[in-house]
Structure formats: structure tokens, C-alpha cells
N, CA, C and O atoms as a Tripos MOL2 file, in Angstrom:
@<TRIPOS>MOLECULE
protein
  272   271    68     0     0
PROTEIN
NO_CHARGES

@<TRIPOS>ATOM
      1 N          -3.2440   15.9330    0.9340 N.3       1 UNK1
      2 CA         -2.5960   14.6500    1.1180 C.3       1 UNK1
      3 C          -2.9910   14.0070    2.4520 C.2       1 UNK1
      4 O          -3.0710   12.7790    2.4630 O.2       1 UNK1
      5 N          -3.2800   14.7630    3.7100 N.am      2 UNK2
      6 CA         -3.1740   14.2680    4.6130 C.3       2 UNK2
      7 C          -4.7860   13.7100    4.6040 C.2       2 UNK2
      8 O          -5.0760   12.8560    5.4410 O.2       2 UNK2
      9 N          -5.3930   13.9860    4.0590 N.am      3 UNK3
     10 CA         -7.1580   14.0220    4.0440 C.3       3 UNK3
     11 C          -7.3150   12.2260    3.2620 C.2       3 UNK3
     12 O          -7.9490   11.2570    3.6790 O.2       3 UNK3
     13 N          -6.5670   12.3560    2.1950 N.am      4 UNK4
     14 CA         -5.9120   10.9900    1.3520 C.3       4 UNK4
     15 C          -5.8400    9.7070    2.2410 C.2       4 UNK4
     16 O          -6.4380    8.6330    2.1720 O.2       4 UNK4
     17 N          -5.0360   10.1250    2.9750 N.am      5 UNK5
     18 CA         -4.1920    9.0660    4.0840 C.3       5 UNK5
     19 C          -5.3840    8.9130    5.0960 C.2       5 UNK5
     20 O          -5.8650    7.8040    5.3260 O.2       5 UNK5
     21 N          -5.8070    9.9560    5.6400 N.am      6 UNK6
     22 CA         -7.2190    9.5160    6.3120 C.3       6 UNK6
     23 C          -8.4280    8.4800    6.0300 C.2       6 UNK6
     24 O          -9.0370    7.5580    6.5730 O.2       6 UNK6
     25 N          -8.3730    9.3860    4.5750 N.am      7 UNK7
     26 CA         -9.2410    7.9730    3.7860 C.3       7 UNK7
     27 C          -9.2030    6.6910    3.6750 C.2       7 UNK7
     28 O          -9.9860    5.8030    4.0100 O.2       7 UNK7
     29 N          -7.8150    6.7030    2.9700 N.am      8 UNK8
     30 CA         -7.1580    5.4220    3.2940 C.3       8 UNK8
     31 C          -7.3330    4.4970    4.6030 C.2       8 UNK8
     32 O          -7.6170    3.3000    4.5900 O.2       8 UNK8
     33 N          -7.1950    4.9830    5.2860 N.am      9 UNK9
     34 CA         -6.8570    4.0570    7.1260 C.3       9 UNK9
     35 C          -8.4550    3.9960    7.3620 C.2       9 UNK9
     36 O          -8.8810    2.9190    7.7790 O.2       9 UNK9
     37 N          -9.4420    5.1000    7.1250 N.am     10 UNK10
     38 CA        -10.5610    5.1430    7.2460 C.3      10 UNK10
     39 C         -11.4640    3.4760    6.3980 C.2      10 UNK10
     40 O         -12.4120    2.8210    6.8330 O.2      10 UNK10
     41 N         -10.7910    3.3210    5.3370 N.am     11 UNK11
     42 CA        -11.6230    2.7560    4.1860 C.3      11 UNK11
     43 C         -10.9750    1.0160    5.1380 C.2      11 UNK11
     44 O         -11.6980    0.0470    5.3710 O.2      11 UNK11
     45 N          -9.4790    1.1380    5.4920 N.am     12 UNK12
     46 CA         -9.1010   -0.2010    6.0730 C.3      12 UNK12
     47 C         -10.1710   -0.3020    7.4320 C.2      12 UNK12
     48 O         -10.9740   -1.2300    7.5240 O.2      12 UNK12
     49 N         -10.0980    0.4250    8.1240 N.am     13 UNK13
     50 CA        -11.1670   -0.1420    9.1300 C.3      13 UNK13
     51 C         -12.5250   -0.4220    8.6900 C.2      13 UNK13
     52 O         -13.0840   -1.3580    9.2620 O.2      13 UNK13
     53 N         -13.2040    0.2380    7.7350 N.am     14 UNK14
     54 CA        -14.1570   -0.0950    7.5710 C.3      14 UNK14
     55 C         -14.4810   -1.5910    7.0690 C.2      14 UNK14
     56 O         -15.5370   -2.2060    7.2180 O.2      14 UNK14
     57 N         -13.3250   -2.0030    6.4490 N.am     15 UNK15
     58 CA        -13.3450   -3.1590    5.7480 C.3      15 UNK15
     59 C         -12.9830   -4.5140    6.7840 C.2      15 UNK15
     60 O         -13.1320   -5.7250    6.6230 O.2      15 UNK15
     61 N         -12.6060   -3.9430    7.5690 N.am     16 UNK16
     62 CA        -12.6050   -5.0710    8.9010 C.3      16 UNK16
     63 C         -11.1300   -5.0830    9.1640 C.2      16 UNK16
     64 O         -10.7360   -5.9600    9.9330 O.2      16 UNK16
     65 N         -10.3810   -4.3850    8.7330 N.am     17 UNK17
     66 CA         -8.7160   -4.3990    8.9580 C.3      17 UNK17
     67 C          -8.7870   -3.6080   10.1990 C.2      17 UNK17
     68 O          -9.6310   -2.7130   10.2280 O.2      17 UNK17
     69 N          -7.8680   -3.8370   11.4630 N.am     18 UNK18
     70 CA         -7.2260   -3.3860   12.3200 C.3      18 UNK18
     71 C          -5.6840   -2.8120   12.0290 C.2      18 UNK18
     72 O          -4.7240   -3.4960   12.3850 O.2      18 UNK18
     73 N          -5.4780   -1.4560   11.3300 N.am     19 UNK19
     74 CA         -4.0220   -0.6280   10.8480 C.3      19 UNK19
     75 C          -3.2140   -0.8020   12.0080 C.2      19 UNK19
     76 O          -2.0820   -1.1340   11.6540 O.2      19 UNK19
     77 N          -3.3560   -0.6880   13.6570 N.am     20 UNK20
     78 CA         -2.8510   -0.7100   14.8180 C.3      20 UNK20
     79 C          -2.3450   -2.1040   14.7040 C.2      20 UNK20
     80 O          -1.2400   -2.2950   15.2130 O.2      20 UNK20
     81 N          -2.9200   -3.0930   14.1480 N.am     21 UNK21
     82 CA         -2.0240   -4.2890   14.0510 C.3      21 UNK21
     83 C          -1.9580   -5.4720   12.8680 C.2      21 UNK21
     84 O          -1.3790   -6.5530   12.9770 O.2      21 UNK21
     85 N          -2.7790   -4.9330   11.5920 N.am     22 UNK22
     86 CA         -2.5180   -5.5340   10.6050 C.3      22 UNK22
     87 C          -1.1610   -5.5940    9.6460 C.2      22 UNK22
     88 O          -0.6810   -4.6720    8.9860 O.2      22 UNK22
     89 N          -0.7580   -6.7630    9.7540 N.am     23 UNK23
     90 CA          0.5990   -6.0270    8.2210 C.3      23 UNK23
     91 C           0.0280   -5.6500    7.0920 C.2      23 UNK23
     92 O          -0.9210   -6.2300    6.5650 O.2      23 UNK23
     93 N           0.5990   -4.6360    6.6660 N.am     24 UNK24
     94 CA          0.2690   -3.8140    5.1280 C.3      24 UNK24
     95 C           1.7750   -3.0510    4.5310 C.2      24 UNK24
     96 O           2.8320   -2.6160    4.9890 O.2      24 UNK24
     97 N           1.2370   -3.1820    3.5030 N.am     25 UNK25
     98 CA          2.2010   -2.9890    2.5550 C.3      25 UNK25
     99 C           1.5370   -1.7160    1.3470 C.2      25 UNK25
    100 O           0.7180   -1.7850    0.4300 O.2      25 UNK25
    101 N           2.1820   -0.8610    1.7900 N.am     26 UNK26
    102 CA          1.7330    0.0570    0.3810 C.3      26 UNK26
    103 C           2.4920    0.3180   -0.5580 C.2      26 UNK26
    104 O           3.6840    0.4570   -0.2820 O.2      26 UNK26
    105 N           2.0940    0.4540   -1.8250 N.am     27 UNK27
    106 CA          2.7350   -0.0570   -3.0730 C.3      27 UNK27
    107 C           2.7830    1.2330   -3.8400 C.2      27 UNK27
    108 O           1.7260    1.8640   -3.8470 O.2      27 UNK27
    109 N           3.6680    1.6790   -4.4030 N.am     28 UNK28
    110 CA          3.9390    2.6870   -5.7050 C.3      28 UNK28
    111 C           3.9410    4.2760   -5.3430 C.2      28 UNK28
    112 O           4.8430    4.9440   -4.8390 O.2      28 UNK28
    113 N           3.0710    4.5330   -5.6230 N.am     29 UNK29
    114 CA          3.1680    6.2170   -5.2230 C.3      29 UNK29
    115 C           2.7100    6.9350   -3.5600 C.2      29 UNK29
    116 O           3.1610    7.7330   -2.7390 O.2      29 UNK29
    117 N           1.0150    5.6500   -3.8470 N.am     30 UNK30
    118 CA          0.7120    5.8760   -2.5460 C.3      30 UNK30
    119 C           1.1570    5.6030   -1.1230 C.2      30 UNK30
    120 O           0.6870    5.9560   -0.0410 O.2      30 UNK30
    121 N           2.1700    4.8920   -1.4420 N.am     31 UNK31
    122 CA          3.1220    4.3790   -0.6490 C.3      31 UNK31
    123 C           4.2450    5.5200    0.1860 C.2      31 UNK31
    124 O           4.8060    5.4880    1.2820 O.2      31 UNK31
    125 N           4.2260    6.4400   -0.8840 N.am     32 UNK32
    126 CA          5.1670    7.6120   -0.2980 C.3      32 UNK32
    127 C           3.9510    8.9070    0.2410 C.2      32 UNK32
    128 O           4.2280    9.7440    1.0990 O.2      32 UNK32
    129 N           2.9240    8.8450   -0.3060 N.am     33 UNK33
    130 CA          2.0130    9.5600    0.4300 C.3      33 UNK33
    131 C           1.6280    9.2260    1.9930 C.2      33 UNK33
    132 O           1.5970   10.0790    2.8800 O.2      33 UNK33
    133 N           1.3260    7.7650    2.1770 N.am     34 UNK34
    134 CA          1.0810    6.8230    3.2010 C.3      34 UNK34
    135 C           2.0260    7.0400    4.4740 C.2      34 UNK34
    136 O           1.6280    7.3050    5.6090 O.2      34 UNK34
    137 N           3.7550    6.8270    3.9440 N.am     35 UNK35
    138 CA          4.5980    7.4060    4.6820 C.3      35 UNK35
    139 C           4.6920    8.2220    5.3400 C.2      35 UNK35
    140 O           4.8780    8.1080    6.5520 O.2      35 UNK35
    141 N           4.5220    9.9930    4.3040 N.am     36 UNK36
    142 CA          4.5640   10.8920    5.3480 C.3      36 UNK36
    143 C           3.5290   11.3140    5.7310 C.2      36 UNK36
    144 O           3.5590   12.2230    6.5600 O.2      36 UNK36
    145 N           2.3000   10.8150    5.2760 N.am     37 UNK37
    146 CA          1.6530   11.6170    5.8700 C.3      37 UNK37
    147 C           0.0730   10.8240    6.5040 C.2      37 UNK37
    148 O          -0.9920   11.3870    6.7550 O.2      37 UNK37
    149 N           0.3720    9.5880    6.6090 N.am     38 UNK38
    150 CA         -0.3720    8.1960    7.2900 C.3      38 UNK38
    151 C          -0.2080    8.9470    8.9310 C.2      38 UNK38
    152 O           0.6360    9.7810    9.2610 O.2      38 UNK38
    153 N          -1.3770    8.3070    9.8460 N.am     39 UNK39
    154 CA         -1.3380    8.4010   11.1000 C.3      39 UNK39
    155 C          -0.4160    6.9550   12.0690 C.2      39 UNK39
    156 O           0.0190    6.8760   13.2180 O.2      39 UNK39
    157 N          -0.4450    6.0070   10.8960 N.am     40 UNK40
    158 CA         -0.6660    4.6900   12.2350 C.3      40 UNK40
    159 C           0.8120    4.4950   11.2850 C.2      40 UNK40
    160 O           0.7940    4.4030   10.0580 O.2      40 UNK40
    161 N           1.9960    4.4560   12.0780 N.am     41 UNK41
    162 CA          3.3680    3.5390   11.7190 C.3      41 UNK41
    163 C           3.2250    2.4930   12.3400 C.2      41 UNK41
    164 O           2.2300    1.8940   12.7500 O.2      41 UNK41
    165 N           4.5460    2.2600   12.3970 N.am     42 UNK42
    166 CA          4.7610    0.6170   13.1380 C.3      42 UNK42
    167 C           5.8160   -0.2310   12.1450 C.2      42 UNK42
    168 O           6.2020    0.0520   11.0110 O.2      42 UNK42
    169 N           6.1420   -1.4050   13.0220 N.am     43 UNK43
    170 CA          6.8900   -2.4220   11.9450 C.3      43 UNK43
    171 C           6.4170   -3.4110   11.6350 C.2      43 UNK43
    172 O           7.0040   -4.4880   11.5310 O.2      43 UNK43
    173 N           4.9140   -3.1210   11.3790 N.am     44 UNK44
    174 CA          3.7840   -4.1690   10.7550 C.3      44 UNK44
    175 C           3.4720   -3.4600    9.4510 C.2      44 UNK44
    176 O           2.6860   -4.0370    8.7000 O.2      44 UNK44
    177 N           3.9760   -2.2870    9.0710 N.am     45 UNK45
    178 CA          3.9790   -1.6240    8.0630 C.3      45 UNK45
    179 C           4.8630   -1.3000    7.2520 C.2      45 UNK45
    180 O           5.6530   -0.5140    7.7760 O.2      45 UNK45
    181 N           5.1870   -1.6230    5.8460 N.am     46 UNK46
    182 CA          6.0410   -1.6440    5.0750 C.3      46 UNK46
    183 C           5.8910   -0.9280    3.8150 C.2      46 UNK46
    184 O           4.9090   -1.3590    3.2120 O.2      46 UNK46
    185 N           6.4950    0.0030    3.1900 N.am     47 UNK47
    186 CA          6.6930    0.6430    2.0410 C.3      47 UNK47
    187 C           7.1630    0.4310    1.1040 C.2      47 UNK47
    188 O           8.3670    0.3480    1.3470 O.2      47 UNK47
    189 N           6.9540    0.2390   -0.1230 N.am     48 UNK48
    190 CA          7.4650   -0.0280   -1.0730 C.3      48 UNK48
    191 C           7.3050    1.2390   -2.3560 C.2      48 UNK48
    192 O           6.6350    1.2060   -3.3880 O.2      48 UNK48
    193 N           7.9360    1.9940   -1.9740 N.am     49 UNK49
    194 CA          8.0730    3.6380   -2.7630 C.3      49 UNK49
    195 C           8.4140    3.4600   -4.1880 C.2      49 UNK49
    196 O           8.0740    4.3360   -4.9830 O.2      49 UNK49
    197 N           9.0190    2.4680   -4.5670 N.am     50 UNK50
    198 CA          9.0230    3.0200   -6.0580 C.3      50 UNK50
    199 C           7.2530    3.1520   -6.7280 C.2      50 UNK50
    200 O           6.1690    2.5840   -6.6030 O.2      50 UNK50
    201 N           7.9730    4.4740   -7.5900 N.am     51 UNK51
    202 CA          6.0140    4.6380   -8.0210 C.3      51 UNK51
    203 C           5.8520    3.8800   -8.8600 C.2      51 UNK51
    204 O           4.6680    3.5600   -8.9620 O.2      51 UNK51
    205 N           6.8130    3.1870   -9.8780 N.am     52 UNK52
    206 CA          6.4690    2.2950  -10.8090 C.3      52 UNK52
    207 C           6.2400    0.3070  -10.0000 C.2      52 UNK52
    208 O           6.2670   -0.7580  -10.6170 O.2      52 UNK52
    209 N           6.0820    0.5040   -8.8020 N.am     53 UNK53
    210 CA          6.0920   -1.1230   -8.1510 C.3      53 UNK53
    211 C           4.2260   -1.7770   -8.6710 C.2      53 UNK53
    212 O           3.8310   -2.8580   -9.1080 O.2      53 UNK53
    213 N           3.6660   -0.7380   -8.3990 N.am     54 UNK54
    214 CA          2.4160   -1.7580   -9.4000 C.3      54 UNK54
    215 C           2.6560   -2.2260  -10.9400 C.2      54 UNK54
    216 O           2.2210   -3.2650  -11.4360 O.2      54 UNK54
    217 N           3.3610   -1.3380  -11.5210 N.am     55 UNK55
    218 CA          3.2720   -1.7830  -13.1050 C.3      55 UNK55
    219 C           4.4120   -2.6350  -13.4680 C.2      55 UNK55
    220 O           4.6600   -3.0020  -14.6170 O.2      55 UNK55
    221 N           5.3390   -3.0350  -12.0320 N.am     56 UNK56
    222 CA          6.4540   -3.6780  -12.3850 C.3      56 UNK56
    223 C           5.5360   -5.2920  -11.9490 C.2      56 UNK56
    224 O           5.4790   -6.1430  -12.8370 O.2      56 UNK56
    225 N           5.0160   -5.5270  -10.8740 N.am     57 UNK57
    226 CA          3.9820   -6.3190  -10.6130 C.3      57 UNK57
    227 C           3.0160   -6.8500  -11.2110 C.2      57 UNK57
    228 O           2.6140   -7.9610  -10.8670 O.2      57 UNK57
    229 N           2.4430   -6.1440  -12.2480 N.am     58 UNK58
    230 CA          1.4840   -6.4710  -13.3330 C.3      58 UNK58
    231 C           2.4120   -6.9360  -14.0650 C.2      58 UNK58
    232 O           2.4250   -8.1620  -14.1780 O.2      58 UNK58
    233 N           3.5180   -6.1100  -14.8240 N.am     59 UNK59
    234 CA          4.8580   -6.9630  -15.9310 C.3      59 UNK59
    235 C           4.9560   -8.6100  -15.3790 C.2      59 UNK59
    236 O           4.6970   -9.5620  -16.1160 O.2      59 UNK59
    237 N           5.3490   -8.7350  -14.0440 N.am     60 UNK60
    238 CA          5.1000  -10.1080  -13.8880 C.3      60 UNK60
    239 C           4.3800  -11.1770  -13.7590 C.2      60 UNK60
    240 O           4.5660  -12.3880  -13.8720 O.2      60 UNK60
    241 N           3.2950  -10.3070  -13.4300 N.am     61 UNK61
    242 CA          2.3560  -11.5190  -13.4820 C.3      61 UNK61
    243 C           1.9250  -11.6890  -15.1310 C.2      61 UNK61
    244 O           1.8340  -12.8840  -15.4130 O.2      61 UNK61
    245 N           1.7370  -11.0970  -15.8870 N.am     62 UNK62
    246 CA          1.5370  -11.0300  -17.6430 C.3      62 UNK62
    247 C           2.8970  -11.8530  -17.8990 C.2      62 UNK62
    248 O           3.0010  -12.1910  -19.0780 O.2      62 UNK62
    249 N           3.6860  -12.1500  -17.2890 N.am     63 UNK63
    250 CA          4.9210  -12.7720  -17.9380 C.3      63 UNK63
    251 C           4.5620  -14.2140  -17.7160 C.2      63 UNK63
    252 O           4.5890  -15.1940  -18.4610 O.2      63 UNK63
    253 N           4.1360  -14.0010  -16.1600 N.am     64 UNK64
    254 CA          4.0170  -15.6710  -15.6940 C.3      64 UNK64
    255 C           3.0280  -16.3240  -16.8320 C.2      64 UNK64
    256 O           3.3260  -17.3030  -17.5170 O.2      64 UNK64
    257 N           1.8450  -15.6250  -16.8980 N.am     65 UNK65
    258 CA          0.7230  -15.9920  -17.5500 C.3      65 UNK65
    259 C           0.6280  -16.0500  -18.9730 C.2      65 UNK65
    260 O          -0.3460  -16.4960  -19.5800 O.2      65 UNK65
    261 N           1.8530  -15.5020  -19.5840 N.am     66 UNK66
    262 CA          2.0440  -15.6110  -21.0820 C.3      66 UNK66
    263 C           2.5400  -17.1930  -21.4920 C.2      66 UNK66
    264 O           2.1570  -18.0320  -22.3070 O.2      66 UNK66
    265 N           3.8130  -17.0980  -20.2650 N.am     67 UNK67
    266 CA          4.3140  -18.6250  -20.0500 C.3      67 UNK67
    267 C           3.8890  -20.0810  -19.8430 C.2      67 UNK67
    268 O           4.4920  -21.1510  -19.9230 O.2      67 UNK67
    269 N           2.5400  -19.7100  -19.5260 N.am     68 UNK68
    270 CA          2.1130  -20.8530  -18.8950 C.3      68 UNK68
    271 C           2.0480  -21.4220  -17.6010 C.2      68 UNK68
    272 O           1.5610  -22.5410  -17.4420 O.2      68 UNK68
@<TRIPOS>BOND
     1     1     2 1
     2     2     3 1
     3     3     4 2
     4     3     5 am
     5     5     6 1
     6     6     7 1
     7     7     8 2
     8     7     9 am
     9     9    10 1
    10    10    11 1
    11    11    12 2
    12    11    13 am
    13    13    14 1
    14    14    15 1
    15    15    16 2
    16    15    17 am
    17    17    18 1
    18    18    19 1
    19    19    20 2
    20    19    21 am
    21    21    22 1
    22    22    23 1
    23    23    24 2
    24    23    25 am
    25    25    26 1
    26    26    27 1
    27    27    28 2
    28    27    29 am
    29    29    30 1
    30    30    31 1
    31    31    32 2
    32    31    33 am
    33    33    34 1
    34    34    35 1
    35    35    36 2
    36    35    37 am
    37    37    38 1
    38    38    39 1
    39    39    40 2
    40    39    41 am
    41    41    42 1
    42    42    43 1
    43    43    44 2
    44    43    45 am
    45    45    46 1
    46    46    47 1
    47    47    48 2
    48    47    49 am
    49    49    50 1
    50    50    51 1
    51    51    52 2
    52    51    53 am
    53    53    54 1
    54    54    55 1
    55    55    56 2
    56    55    57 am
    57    57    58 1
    58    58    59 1
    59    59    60 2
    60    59    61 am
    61    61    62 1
    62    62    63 1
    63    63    64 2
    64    63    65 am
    65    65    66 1
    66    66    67 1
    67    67    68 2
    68    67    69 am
    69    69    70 1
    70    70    71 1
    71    71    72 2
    72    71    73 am
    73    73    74 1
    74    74    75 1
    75    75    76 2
    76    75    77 am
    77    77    78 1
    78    78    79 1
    79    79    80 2
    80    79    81 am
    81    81    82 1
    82    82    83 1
    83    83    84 2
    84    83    85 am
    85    85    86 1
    86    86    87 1
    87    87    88 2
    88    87    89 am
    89    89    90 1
    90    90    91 1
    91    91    92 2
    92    91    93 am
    93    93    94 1
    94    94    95 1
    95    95    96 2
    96    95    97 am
    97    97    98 1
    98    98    99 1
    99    99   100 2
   100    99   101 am
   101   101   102 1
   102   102   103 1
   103   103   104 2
   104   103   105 am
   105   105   106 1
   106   106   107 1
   107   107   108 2
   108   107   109 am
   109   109   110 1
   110   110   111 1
   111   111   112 2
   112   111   113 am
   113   113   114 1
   114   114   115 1
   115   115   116 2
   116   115   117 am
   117   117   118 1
   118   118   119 1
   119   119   120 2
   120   119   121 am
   121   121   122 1
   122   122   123 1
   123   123   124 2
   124   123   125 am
   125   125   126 1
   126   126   127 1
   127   127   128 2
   128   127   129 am
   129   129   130 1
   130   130   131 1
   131   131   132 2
   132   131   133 am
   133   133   134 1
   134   134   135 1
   135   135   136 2
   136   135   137 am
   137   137   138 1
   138   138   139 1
   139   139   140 2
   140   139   141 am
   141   141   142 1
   142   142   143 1
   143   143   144 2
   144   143   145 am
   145   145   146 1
   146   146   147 1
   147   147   148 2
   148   147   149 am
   149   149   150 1
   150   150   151 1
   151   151   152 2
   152   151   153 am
   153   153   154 1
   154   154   155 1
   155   155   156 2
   156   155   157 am
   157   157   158 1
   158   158   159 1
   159   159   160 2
   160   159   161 am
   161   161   162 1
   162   162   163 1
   163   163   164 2
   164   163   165 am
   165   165   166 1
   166   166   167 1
   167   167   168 2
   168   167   169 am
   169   169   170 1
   170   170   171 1
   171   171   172 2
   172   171   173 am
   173   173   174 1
   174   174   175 1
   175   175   176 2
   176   175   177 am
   177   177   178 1
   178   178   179 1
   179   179   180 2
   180   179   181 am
   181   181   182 1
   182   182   183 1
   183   183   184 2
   184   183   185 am
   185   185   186 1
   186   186   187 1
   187   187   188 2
   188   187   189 am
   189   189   190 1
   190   190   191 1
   191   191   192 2
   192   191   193 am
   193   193   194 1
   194   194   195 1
   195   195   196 2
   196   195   197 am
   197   197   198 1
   198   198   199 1
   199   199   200 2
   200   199   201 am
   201   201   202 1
   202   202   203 1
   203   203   204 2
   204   203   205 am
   205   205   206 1
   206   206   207 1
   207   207   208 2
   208   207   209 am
   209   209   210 1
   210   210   211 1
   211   211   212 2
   212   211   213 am
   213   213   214 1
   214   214   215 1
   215   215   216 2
   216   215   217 am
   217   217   218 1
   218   218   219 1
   219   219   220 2
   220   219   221 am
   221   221   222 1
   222   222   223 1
   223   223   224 2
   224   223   225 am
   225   225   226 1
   226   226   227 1
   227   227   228 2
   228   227   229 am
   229   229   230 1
   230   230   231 1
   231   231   232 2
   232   231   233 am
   233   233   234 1
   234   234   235 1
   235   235   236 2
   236   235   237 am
   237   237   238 1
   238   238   239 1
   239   239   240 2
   240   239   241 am
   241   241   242 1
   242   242   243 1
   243   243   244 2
   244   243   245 am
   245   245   246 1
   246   246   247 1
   247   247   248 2
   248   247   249 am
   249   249   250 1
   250   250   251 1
   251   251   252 2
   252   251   253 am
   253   253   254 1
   254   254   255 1
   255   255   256 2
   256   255   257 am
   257   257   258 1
   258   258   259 1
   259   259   260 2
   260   259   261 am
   261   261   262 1
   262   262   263 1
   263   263   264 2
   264   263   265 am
   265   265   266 1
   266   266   267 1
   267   267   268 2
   268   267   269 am
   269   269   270 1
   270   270   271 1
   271   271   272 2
@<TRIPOS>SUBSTRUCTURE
     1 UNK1         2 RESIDUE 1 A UNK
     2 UNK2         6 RESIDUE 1 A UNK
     3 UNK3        10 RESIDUE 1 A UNK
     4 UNK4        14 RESIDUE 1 A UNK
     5 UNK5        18 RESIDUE 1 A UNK
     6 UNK6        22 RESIDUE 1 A UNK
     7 UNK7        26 RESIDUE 1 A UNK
     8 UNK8        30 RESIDUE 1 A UNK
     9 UNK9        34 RESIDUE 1 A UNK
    10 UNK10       38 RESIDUE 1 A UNK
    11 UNK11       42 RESIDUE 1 A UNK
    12 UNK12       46 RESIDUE 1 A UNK
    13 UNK13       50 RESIDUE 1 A UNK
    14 UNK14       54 RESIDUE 1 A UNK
    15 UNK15       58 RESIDUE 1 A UNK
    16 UNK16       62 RESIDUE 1 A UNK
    17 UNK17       66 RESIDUE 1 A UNK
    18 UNK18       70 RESIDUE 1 A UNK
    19 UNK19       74 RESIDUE 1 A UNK
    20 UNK20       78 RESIDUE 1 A UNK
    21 UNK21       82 RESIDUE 1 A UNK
    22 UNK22       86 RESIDUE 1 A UNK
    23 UNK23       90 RESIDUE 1 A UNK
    24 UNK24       94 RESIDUE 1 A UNK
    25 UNK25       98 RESIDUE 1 A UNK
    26 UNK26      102 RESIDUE 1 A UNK
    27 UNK27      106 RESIDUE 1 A UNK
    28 UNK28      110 RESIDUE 1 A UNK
    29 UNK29      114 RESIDUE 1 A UNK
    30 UNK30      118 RESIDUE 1 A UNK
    31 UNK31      122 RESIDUE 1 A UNK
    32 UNK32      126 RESIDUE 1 A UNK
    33 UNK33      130 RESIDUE 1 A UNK
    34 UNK34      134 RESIDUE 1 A UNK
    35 UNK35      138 RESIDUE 1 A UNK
    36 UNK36      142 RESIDUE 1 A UNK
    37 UNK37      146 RESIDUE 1 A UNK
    38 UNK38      150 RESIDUE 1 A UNK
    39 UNK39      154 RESIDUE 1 A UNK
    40 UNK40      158 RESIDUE 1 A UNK
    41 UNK41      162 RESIDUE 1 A UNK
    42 UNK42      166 RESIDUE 1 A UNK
    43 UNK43      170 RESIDUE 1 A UNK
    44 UNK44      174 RESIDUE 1 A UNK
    45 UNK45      178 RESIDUE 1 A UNK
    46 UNK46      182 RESIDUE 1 A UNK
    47 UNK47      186 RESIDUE 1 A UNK
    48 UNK48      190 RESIDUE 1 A UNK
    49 UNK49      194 RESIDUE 1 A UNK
    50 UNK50      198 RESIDUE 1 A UNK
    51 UNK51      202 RESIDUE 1 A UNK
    52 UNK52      206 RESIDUE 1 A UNK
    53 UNK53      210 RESIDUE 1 A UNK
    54 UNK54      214 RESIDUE 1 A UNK
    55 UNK55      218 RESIDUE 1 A UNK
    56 UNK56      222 RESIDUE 1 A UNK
    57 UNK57      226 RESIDUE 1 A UNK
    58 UNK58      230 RESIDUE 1 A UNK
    59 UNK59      234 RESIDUE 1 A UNK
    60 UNK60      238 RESIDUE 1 A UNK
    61 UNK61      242 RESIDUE 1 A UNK
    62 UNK62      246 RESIDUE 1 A UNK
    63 UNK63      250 RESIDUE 1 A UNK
    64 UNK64      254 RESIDUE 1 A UNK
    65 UNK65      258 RESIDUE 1 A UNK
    66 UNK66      262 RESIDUE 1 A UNK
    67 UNK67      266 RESIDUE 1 A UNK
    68 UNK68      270 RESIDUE 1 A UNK
């Protein structure tokens, strides 16, 4: 897990994100991985632990888009 979370923070810098001061938000499962076992906290960082928050997110946007 902790190798995970490395990756993770690894893959944001590479991509031009600064974790030390970007807001991010991690979503669903990885979100509780991120938590305990992420290097960089802060209150530019926010969790959103339920593991089902991507597929509740997709439900809405397929709703919006069914609608019109």
C-alpha cells in the first residue's frame, strides 16, 4: 500500500502538480489508501472515502445526460 501512495504522489509531480500545495481530492477506495498511508497531508487535501463515490458520480452524470 505504501509503495501505491508513492506512486500516486510520484505520478502527480510528474504531471506538473505540486501535492505540497495543490488541492486534491481523492475519491472512493483510493481515497482511504491515500489517507493512511500518503506522505504529503495538509488542508489542501480532502477525502472522500466512500468506496462507492466514483460510481455514485458516474450515476450522475448518466442522469444529467439522459435528461438532457
Amino acid at each position: 500500500m505504501i509503495a501505491f501512495a508513492k506512486k500516486v504522489e510520484g505520478q502527480l509531480k510528474e504531471n506538473g502538480y505540486d501535492p505540497e500545495i495543490t488541492p486534491i481530492v481523492y475519491c472512493g477506495g483510493g481515497a482511504c489508501v491515500m489517507k493512511a498511508f500518503g506522505s504529503i497531508k495538509g488542508s489542501h487535501i480532502c477525502y472522500m472515502e466512500n468506496v462507492k463515490a466514483n460510481a455514485i458520480g458516474y450515476e450522475f452524470i448518466t442522469e444529467k445526460m439522459l435528461r438532457g
